[in-house]
C-alpha positions as CSV (number, residue, x, y, z in Angstrom):
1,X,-189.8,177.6,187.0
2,X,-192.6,175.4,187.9
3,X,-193.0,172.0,186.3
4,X,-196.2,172.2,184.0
5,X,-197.9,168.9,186.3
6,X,-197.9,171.5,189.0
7,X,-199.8,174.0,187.5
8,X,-202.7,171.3,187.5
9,X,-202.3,171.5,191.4
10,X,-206.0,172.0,192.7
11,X,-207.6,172.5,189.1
12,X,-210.5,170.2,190.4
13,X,-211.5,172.5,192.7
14,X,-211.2,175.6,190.9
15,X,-213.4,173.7,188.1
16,X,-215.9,172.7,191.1
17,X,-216.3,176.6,192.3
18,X,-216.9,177.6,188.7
19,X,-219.7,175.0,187.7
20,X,-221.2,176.1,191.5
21,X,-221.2,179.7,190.3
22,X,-222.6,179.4,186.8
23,X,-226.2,177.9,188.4
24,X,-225.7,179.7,192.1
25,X,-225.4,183.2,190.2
26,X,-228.6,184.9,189.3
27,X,-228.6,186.9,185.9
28,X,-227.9,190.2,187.5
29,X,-225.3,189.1,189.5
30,X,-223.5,187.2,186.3
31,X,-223.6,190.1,184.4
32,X,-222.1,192.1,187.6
33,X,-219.2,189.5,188.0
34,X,-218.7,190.4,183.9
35,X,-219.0,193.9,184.0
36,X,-216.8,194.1,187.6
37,X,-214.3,191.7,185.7
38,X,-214.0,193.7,182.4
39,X,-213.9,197.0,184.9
40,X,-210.4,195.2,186.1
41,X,-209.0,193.9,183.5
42,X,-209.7,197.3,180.9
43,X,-206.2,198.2,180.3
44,X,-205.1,194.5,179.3
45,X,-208.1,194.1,176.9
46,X,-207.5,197.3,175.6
47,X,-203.7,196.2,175.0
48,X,-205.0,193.2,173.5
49,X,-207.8,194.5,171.4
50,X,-206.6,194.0,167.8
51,X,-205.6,190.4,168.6
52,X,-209.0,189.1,170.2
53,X,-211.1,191.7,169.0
54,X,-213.2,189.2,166.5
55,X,-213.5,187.2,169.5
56,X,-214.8,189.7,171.4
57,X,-217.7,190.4,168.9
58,X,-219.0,187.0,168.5
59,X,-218.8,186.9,172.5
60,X,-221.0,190.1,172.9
61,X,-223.4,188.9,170.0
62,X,-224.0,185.6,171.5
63,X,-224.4,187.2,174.6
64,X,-227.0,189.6,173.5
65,X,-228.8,187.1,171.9
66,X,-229.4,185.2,175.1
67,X,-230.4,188.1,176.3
68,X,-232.8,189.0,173.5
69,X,-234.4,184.8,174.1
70,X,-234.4,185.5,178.4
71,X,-235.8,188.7,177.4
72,X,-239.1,186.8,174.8
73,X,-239.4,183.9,177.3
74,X,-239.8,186.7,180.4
75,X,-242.3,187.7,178.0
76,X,-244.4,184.8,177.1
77,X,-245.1,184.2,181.0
């Protein structure tokens, strides 16, 4: 087993890629990435559902109310 110090190994730059990715990303492709990483991961979240499924909810209602503000500010242009 690995020593939990080592698990840190490299963090930085995984933390570096994602901040580059959350402003290099457009909208569509973000919502790609989540869509192609929910399309992976299906049979775990369905494993997992009744643990995280409140979680889940608030997730998808926060995210459809960015939406719902990108969507008014479009809009207002």
């Amino acid at each position: 087993m690995r020593p939990l110090g080592s698990l840190r190994d490299g963090w930085e730059a995984i933390e570096r890629d994602q901040a580059r990715l959350s402003t290099d990303l457009s909208i569509p492709e973000s919502v790609q990435q989540y869509l192609d990483l929910q399309s992976e991961f299906e049979e775990s979240l369905q494993a997992s559902e009744s643990f995280f499924r409140q979680e889940r909810i608030e997730y998808l209602v926060e995210f459809q109310r960015r939406l719902l503000r990108l969507n008014d500010l479009e809009g207002h242009r």
